[in-house]
C-alpha positions as CSV (number, residue, x, y, z in Angstrom):
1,X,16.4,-22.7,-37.4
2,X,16.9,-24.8,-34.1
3,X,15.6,-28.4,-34.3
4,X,12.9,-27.1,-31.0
5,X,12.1,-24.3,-33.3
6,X,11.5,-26.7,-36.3
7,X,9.5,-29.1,-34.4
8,X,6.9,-26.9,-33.2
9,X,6.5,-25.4,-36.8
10,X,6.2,-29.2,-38.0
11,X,3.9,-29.9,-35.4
12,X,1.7,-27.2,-36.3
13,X,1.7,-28.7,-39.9
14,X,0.7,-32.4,-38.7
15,X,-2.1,-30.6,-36.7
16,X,-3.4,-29.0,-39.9
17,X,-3.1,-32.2,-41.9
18,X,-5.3,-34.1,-39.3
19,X,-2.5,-36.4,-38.7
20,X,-4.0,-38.5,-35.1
21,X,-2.8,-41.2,-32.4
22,X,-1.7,-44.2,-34.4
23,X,-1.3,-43.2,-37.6
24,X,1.6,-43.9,-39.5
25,X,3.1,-41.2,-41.2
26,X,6.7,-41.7,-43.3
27,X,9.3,-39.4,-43.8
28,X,11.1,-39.4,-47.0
29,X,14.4,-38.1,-48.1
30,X,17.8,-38.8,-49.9
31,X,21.0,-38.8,-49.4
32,X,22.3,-36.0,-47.0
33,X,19.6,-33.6,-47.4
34,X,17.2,-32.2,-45.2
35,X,18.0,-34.8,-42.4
36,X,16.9,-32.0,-40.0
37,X,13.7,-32.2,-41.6
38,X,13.2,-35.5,-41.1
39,X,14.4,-35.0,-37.2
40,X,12.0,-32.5,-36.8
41,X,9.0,-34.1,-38.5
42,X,9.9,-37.3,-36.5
43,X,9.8,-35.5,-33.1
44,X,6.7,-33.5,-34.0
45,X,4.7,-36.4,-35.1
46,X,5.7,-38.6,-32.1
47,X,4.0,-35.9,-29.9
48,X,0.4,-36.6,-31.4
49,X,1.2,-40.6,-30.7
50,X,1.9,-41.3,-34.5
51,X,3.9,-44.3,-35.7
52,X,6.8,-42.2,-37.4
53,X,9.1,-43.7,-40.0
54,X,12.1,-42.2,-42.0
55,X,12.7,-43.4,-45.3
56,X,16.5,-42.7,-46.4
57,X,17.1,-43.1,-50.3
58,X,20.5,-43.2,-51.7
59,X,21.8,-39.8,-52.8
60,X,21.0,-39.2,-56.4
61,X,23.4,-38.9,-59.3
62,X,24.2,-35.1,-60.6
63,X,21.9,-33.7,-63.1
64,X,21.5,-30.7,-64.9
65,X,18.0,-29.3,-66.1
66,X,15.8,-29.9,-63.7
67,X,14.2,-33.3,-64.2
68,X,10.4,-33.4,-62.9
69,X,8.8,-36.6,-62.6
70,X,12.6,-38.7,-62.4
71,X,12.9,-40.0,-58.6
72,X,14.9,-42.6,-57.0
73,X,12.3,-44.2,-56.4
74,X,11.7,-45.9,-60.0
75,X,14.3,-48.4,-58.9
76,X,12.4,-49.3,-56.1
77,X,9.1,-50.6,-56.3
78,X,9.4,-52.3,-52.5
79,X,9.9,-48.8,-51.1
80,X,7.0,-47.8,-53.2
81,X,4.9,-50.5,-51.8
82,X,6.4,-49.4,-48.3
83,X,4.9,-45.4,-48.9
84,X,1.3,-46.9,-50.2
85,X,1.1,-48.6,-46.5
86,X,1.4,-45.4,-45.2
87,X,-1.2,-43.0,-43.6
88,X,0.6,-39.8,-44.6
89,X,4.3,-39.2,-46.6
90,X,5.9,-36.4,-45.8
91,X,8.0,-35.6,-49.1
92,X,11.4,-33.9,-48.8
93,X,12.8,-34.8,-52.0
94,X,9.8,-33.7,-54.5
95,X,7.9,-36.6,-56.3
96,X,5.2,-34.4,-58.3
97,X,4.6,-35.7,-61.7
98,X,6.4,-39.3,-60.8
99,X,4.1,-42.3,-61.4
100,X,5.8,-43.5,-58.1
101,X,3.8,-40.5,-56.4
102,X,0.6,-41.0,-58.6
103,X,0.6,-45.0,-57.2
104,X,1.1,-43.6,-53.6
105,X,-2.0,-41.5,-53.3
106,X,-4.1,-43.8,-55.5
107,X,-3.6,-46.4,-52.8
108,X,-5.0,-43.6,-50.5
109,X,-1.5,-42.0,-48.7
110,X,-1.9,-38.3,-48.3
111,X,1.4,-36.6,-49.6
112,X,2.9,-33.2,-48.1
113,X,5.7,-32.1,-49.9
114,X,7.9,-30.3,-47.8
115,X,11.9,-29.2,-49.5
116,X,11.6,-25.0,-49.1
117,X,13.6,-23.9,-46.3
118,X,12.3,-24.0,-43.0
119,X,12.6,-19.8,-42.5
120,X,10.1,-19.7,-45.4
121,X,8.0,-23.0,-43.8
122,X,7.8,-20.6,-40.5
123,X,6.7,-17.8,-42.5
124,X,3.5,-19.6,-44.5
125,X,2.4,-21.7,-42.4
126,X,-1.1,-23.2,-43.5
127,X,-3.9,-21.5,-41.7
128,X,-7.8,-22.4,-42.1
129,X,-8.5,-18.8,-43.4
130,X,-6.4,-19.9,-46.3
131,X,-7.5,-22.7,-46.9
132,X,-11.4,-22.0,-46.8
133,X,-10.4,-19.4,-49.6
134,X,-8.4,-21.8,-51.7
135,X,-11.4,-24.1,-51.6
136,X,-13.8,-21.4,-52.7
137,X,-11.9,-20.6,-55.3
138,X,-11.4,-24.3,-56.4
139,X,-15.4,-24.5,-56.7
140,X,-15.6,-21.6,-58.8
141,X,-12.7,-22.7,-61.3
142,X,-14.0,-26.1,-61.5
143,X,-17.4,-24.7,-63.0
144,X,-16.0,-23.0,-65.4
145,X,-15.9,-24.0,-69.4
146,X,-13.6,-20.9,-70.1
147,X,-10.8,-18.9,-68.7
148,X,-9.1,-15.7,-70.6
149,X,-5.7,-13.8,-69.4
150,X,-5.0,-10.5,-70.4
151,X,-2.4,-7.6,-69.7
152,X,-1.2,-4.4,-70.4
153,X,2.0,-5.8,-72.3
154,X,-0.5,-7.8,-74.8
155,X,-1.3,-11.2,-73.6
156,X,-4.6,-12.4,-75.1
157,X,-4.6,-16.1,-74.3
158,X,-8.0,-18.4,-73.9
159,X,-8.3,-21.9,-72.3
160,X,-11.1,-24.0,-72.7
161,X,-11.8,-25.8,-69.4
162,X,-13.4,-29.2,-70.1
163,X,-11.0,-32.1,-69.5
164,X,-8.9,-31.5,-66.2
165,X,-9.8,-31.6,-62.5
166,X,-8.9,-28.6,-60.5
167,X,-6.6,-29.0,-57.8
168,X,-6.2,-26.4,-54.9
169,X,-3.1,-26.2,-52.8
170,X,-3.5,-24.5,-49.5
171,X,-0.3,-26.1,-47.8
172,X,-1.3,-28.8,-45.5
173,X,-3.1,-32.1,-46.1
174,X,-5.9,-34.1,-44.2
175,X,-8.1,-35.9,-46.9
176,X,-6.4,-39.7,-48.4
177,X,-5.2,-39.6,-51.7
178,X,-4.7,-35.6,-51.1
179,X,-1.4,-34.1,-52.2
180,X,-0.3,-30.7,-51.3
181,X,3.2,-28.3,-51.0
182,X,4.0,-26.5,-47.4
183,X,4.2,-23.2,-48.6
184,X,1.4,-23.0,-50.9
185,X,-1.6,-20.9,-51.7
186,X,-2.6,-21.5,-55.7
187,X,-5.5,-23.0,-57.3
188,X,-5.1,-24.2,-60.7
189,X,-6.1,-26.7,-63.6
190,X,-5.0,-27.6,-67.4
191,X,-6.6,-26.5,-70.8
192,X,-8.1,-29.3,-73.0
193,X,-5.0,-30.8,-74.5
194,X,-6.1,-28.4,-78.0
195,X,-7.9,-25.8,-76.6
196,X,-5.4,-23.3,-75.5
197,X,-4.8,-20.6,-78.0
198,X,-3.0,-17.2,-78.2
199,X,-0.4,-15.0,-77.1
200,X,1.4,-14.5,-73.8
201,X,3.5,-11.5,-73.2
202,X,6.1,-12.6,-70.3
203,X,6.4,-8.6,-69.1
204,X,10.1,-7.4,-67.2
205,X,9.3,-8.6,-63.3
206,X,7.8,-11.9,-64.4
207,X,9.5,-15.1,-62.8
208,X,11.0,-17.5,-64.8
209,X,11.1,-21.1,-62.4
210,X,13.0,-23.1,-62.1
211,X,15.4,-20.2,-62.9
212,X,14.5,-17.9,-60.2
213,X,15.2,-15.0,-62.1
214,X,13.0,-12.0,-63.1
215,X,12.4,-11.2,-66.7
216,X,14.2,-8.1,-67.9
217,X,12.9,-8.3,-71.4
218,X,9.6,-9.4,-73.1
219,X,9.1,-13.0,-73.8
220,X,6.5,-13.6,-76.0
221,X,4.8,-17.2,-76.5
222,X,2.5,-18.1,-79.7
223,X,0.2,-20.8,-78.9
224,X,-2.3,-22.5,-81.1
225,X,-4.3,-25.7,-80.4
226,X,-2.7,-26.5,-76.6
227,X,1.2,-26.3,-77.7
228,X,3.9,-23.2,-78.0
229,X,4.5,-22.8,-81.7
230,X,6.8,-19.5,-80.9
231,X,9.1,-17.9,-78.2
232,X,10.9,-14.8,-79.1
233,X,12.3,-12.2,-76.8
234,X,15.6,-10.9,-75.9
235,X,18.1,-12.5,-73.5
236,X,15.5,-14.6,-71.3
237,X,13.6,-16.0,-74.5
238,X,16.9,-17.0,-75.8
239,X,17.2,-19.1,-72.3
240,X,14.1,-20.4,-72.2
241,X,14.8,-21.7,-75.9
242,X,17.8,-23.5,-74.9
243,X,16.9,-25.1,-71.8
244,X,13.8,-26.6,-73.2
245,X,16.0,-28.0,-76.1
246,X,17.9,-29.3,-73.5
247,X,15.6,-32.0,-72.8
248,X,15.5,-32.7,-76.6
249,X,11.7,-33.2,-75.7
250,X,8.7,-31.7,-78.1
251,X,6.5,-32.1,-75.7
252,X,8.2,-29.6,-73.4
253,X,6.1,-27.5,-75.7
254,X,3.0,-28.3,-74.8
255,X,0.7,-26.2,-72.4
256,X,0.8,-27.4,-68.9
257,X,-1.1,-25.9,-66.0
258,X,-2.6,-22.5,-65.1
259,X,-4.1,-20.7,-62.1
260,X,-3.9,-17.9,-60.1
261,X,-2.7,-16.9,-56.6
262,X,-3.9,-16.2,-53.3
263,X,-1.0,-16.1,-50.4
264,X,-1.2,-12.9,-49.2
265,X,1.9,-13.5,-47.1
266,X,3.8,-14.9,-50.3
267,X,6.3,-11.9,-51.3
268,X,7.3,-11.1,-55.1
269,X,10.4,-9.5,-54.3
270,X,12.1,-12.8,-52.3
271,X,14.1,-13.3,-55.1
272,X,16.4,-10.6,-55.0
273,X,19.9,-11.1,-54.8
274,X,20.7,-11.6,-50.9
275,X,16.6,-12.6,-50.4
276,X,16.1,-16.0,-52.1
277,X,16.7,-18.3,-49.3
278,X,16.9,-21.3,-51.5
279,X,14.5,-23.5,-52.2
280,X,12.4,-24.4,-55.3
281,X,10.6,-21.2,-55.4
282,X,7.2,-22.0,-54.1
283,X,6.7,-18.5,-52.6
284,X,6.4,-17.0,-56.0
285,X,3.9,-19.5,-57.4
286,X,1.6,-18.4,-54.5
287,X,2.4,-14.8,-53.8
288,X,-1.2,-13.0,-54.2
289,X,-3.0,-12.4,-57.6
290,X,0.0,-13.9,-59.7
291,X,-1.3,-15.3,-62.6
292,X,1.0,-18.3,-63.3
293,X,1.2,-20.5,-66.6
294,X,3.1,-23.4,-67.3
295,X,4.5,-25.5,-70.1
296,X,5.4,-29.2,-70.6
297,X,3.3,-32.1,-68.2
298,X,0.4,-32.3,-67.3
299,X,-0.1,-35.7,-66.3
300,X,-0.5,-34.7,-62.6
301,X,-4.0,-33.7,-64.2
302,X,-4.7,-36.9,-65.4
303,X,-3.4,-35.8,-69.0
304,X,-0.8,-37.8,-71.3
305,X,2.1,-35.5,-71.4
306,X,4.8,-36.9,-69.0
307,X,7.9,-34.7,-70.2
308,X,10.3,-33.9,-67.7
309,X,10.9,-30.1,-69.4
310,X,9.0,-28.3,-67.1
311,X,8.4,-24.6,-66.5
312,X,5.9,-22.1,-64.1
313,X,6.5,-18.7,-64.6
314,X,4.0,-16.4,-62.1
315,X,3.3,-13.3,-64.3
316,X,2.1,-10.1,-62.3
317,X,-0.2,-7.5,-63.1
318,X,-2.6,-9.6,-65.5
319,X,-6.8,-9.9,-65.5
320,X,-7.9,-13.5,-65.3
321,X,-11.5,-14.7,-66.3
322,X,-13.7,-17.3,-66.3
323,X,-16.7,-17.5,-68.8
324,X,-16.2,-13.9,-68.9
325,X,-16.7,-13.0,-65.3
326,X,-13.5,-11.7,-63.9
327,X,-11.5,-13.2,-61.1
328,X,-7.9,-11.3,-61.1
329,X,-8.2,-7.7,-62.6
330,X,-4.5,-6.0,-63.0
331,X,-3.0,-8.6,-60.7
332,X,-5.9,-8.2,-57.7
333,X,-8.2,-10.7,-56.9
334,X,-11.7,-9.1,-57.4
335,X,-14.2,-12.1,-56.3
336,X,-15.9,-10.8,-52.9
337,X,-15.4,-14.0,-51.0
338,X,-11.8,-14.1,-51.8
339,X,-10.8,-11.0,-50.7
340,X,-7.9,-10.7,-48.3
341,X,-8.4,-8.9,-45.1
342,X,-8.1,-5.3,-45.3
C-alpha cells in the first residue's frame, strides 16, 4: 500500500479513537519494522493538530516460540515512563500481557495495537456499527455467572464466570486506560482460575495461533479445575504438545481466555496457502461466530498466570451459552441485537 493510501486508512483510525488538537499520541516500534507504519500514523495524526512522536526501540534478539508478554521495553523503564506521558500509544511491536503495557494504561494512555498488515487494516476498519455490537455483547457476558460450549465433534466444556472483567475489542480506542487491536471484533473474559471443566474437541478447520494452520485431525483437551490435564490427537496434538513443552512452563497449561466473535467482514478461509498476508492472525480471532479458547495467561484479566506459552485457537461451528441462554448456536450468533445485517 502507498504511504497516501496508508495515511488516510490511519487517519480514519485516529478519528475513531477520538484522538483531537493537541494531544500527544506516540508511535512505537523496533528495529526495522513497520517504519511505514509509523510514517503513516505520523502524517495522519499531524492532520488532526496532534503532537506526534515515534518511539524507535532497538531491534530484538531472535527467538523462537512466540514469547507473549517479553518486550524490549523491560530494559527500559525511562521509555516506559516516556509512553505513561502519553495521550495515546500506538503499538506496532505488540505489548499485550507485558507489565510494561499494564503500567502504561494504568497511568491512563490508551493503547492501539496496530502490527497486521496494512491490506488487512484497509479491509476492517473499525466502524461504530461494530462497535455498538461489541459493547452489547460485553454487557451481556459481563452478567453472566456461567458460560457452556458445545459441538457436534463432542466438546462439553463449562466456565464459571465470577472473577474476570470482560473486555470487548472493536478495533479502535477513545476511552484512557483503554486497550484495543486494529482489526478486531471479539468480546471475551477468563474462567475463575478453578472453575473451568471438561472436554474440548479441536474439530479439522479449527485454527491453531500462533501456528496459522488449520486442524486436520481432532485435538482433544481434558480440563478439570481451570487447567489442561490432557491433549491427544493426531499430528497437530502432537504439535501443540511440543511447543508448549517448549516453554518448559506448567502454567502454559492453564485456561486462559474465552469468547466469541463478531466481525462479519473477518474471513475463515485467509489462511490458505497464497491468502495469509502475514501478520499475527487477528482476522481469525474475530471472523464472525468463532468460538475461540485459549490456554496459558491471563494476567491481562487481572489473573496471576504470567506464562509466556500462549495459545488462541478460534473453533467454528460450536453453541455458546451463558446461564443457559444461548448466544452462538452451530457457529451463528443468535442474540437479536447482535445480528449482522442481512
Amino acid at each position: 500500500m502507498d504511504h497516501a493510501s496508508f495515511t488516510e486508512i490511519c487517519l480514519h483510525q485516529l478519528k475513531m479513537s477520538g484522538v483531537h488538537e493537541g494531544e500527544k499520541l506516540v508511535v512505537l516500534t523496533q528495529g526495522s519494522d513497520r517504519l511505514d507504519y509509523a510514517d503513516a500514523f505520523m502524517a495522519a495524526g499531524q492532520r488532526l493538530g496532534a503532537k506526534m512522536y515515534h518511539m524507535r526501540l532497538p531491534a530484538p534478539p531472535p527467538v523462537g516460540a512466540w514469547a507473549v508478554g517479553q518486550t524490549g521495553l523491560a530494559a527500559m523503564p525511562d521509555a516506559v515512563e516516556a509512553l505513561k506521558a502519553a495521550d495515546m500509544l500506538i503499538d506496532c511491536i505488540f505489548l499485550l500481557f507485558s507489565p510494561e503495557q499494564m503500567a502504561i494504561q494504568a497511568a491512563g494512555t490508551r493503547v492501539l495495537t496496530a502490527v497486521e498488515p496494512p491490506e488487512l487494516l484497509a479491509r476492517m476498519l473499525p466502524t461504530r456499527e461494530l462497535r455498538e455490537k461489541v459493547e452489547i455483547a460485553g454487557e451481556i457476558l459481563a452478567k453472566a455467572k456461567s458460560m457452556r460450549i458445545t459441538s457436534p465433534h463432542g466438546t462439553d466444556v463449562t466456565y464459571k464466570l465470577n472473577t474476570y472483567p470482560t473486555v470487548t475489542e472493536y478495533a479502535c480506542t477513545d476511552e484512557p486506560g483503554r486497550w484495543d487491536h486494529w482489526p478486531s471484533g471479539f468480546v471475551f473474559t477468563g474462567g475463575d482460575d478453578d472453575g473451568v471443566d471438561g472436554r474440548i474437541v479441536v474439530a479439522p478447520g479449527d485454527i491453531l495461533l500462533p501456528q496459522n494452520i488449520y486442524v486436520r485431525e481432532p485435538i482433544t483437551y481434558t480440563i478439570e479445575k481451570g487447567w489442561v490435564t490432557d491433549i491427544r490427537g493426531g499430528l497437530e496434538a502432537e504439535l501443540v504438545k511440543s511447543y508448549m513443552s517448549g516453554f518448559n512452563d506448567p502454567r502454559g497449561m492453564g485456561m486462559s481466555h474465552v469468547g466469541w466473535g463478531m466481525n462479519p467482514d473477518a474471513k475463515w478461509h485467509g489462511l490458505v496457502p497464497g491468502e495469509f498476508p502475514g501478520g499475527m492472525g487477528m482476522e481469525p480471532r474475530s471472523f464472525w461466530g468463532n468460538v475461540m479458547f485459549s490456554t496459558g495467561p491471563n494476567n491481562e484479566l487481572g489473573g496471576p498466570n504470567d506464562t509466556a506459552c500462549h495459545l488462541d485457537i478460534p473453533m467454528r461451528g460450536c453453541s455458546l451459552f451463558l446461564d443457559d441462554e444461548p448466544v452462538v448456536i452451530d457457529g451463528d450468533v443468535v442474540v437479536k441485537e447482535l445480528r449482522r445485517p442481512a
